[in-house]
C-alpha positions as CSV (number, residue, x, y, z in Angstrom):
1,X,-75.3,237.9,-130.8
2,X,-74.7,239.3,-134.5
3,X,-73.3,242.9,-135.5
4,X,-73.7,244.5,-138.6
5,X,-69.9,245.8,-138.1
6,X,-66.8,243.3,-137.4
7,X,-65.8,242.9,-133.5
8,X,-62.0,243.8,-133.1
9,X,-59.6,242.9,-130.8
10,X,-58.7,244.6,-127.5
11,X,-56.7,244.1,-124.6
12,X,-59.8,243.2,-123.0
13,X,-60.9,240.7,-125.3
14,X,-57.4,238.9,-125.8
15,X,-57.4,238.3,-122.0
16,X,-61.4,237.2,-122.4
17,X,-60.4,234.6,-125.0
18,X,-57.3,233.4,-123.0
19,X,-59.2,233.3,-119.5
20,X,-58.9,229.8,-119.0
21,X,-55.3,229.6,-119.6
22,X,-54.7,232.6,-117.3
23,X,-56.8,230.8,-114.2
24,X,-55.1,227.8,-114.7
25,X,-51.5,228.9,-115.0
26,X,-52.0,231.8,-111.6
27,X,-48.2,231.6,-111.0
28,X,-47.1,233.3,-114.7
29,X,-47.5,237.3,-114.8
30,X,-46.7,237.5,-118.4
31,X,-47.8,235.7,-121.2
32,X,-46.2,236.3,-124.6
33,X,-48.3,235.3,-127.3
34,X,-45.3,235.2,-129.8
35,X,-45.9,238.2,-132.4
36,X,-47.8,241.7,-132.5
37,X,-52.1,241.3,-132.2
38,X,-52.9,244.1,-133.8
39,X,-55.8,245.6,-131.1
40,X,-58.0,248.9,-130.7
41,X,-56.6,250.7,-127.0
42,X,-59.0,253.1,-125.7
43,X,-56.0,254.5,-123.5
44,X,-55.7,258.4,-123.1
45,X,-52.6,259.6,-121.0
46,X,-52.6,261.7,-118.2
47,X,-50.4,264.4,-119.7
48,X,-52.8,264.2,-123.0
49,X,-53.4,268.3,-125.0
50,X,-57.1,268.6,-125.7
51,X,-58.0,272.3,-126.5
52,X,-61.4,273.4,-125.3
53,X,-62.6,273.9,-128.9
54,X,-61.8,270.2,-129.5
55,X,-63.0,268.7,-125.9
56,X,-66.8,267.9,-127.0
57,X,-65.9,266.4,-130.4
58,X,-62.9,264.3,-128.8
59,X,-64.9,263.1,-125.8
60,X,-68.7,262.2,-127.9
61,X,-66.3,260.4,-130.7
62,X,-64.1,258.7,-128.1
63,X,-66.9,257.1,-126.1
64,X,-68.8,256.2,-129.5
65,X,-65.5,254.3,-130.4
66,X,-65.4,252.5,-126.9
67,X,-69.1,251.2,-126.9
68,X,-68.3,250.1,-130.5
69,X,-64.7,248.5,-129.8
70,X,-66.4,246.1,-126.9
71,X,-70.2,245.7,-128.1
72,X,-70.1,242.4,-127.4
73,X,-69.8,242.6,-123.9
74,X,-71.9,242.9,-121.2
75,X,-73.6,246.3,-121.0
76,X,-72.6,247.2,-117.0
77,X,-69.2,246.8,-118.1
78,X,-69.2,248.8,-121.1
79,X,-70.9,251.6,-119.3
80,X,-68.0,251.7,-116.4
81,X,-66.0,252.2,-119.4
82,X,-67.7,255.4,-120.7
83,X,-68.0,256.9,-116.8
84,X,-64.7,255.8,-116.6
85,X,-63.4,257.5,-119.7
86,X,-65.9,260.4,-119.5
87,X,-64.4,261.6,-116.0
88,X,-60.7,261.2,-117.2
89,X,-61.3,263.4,-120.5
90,X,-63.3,265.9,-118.3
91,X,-60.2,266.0,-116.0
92,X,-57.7,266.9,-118.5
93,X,-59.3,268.9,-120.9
94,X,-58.7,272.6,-120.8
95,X,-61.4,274.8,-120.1
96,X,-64.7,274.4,-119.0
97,X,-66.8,272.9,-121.9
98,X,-67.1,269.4,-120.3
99,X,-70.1,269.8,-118.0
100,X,-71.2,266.9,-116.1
101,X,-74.8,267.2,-118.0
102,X,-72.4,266.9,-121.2
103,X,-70.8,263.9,-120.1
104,X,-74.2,262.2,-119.8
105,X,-75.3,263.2,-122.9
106,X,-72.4,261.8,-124.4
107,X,-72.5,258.3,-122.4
108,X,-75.7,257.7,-123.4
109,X,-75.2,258.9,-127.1
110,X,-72.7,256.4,-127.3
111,X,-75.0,253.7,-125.9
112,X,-77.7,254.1,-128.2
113,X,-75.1,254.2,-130.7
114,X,-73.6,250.9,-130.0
115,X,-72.4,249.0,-133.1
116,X,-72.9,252.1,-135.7
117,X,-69.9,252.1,-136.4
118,X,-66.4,250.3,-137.5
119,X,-63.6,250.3,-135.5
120,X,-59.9,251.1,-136.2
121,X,-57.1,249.4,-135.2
122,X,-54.5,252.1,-133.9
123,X,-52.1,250.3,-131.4
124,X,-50.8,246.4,-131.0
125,X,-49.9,243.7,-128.4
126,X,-47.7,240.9,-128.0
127,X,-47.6,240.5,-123.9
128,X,-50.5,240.0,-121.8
129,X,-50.5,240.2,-118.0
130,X,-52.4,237.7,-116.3
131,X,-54.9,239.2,-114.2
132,X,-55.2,236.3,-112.1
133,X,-51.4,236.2,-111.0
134,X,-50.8,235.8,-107.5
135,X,-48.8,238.2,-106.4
136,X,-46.0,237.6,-103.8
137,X,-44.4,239.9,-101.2
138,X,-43.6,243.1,-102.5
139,X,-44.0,242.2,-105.7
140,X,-47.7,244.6,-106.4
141,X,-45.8,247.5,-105.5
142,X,-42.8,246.4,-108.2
143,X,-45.4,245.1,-111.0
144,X,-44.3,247.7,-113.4
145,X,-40.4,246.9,-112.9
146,X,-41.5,242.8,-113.1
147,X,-43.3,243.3,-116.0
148,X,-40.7,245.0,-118.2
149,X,-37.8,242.7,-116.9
150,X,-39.6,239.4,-118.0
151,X,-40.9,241.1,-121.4
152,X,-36.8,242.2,-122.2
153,X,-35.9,238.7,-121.2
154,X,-38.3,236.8,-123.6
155,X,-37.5,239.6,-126.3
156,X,-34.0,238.6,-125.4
157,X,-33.9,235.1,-126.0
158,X,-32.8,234.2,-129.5
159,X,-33.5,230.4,-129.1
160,X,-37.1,231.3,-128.1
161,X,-37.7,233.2,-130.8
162,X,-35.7,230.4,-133.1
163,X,-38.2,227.4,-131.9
164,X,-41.5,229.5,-132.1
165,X,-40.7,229.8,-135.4
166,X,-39.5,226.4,-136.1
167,X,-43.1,225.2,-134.6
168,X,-45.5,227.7,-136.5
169,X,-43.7,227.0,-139.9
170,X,-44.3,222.9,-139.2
171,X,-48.1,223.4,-138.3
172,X,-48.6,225.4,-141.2
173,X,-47.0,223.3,-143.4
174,X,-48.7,219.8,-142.1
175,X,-49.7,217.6,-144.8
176,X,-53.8,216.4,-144.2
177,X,-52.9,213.7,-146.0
178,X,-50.8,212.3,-143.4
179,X,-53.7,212.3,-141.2
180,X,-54.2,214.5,-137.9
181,X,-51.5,216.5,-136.6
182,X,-50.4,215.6,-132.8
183,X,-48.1,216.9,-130.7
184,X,-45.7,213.7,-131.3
185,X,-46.0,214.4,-135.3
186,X,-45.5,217.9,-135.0
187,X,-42.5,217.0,-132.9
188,X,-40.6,215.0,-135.4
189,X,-41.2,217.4,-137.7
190,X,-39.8,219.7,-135.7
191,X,-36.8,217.1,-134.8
192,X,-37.7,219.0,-131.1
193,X,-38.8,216.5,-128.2
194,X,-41.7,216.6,-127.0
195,X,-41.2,218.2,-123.9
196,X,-40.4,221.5,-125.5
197,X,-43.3,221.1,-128.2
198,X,-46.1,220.6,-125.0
199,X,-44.2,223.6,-123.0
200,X,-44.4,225.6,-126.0
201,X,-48.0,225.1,-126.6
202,X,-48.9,226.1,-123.4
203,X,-46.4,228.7,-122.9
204,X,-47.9,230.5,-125.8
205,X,-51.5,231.2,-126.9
206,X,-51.7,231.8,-130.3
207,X,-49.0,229.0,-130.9
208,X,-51.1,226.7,-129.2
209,X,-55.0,227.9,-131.1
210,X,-53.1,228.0,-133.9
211,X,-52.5,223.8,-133.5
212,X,-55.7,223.2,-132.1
213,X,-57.4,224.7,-135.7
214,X,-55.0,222.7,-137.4
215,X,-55.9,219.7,-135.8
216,X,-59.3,219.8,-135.7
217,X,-59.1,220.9,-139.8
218,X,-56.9,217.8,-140.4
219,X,-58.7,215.1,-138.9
220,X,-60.4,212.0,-141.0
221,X,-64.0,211.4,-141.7
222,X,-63.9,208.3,-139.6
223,X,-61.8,210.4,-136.4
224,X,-65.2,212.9,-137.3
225,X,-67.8,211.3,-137.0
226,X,-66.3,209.6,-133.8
227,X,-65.8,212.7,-132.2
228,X,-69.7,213.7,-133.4
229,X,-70.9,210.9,-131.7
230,X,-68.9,211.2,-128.5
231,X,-70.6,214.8,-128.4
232,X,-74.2,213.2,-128.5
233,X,-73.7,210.6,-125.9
């Protein structure tokens, strides 16, 4: 499907694209993707001020942003949103201005206004929980003490940080002329074995998407027009 405004990124969407990484790897909570996605969060805290005289602007303009920030999804989900959101503004605003007739209006406003409108980044991401994870134990009632204890420790290793580097600087500077870039090249490049290149790669997503276009972008005619043919048979 094609919009007339650019599709951002969200939480939502990051964990979308990465699905298939996420269902195969159940056993990791958090992924770091190795630097700061900048994303569009539709979040809204508990303990949140909106003044009566501001509630029915803020709730029409927040809900028009949410059906615009994930248009391309499926429409049941996007509406859960907007009930979802709707009821939580309603909650917290002051006053009595948000009726429930209001909140209708403004759901379906924002519905028939899907993809009017563009977008604005206003927070970022670098750690994604998996939403497959299996949990163990007691470990769902700890989640929020797990989560911040692995996300200090991978802030808090240097060498990571070092290597990730190291890696992205090699890909980018590749020479096509060599011929495709592999994991083995990109590993003597790196003078890193090629143990750590493949945990890496799958340890972090971008790292990894970031190789794959590479790769695919540095290929010959010849390894082309194989791969071409191997698609049509």
């Amino acid at each position: 499907m094609k919009f007339e405004n650019p599709i951002i990124k969200t939480e939502y969407s990051l964990q979308n694209q990465f699905k298939k990484h996420f269902k195969a790897n159940r056993m990791v909570y958090i992924v770091d993707v190795g630097r700061s996605i900048p994303i569009y969060t539709h979040f809204v805290p508990k303990n949140f001020n909106i003044e009566s005289w501001k509630a029915k602007d803020f709730l029409n303009n927040h809900l028009n942003n949410i059906t615009n920030a994930y248009k391309q999804f499926d429409a049941e989900i996007i509406e859960r949103m907007l009930i979802s959101e709707a009821d939580k503004i309603q909650s917290i605003a002051k006053g009595n201005m948000l009726t429930n007739k209001y909140l209708k209006y403004c759901i379906d406003n924002a519905i028939i206004n899907r993809d009017t409108i563009k977008v604005e980044y206003n927070s970022s991401i670098r750690f994604l929980v998996n939403p497959y994870y299996k949990f163990k134990g007691n470990e769902f009632n700890n989640r929020k003490k797990i989560k911040y204890k692995l996300i200090n420790g991978y802030l808090g290793n240097k060498k990571k940080i070092v290597n990730y580097e190291l890696i992205q600087n090699c890909i980018s500077d590749h020479d096509c002329n060599r011929g495709s870039i592999t994991k083995l090249s990109l590993s003597n490049d790196c003078k890193l074995s090629l143990r750590t290149i493949n945990n890496y790669l799958k340890e972090y997503l971008l790292l990894n998407e970031f190789f794959n276009k590479v790769k695919e972008f540095s290929i010959s005619d010849k390894q082309t027009i194989r791969k071409q043919y191997n698609k049509a048979s």
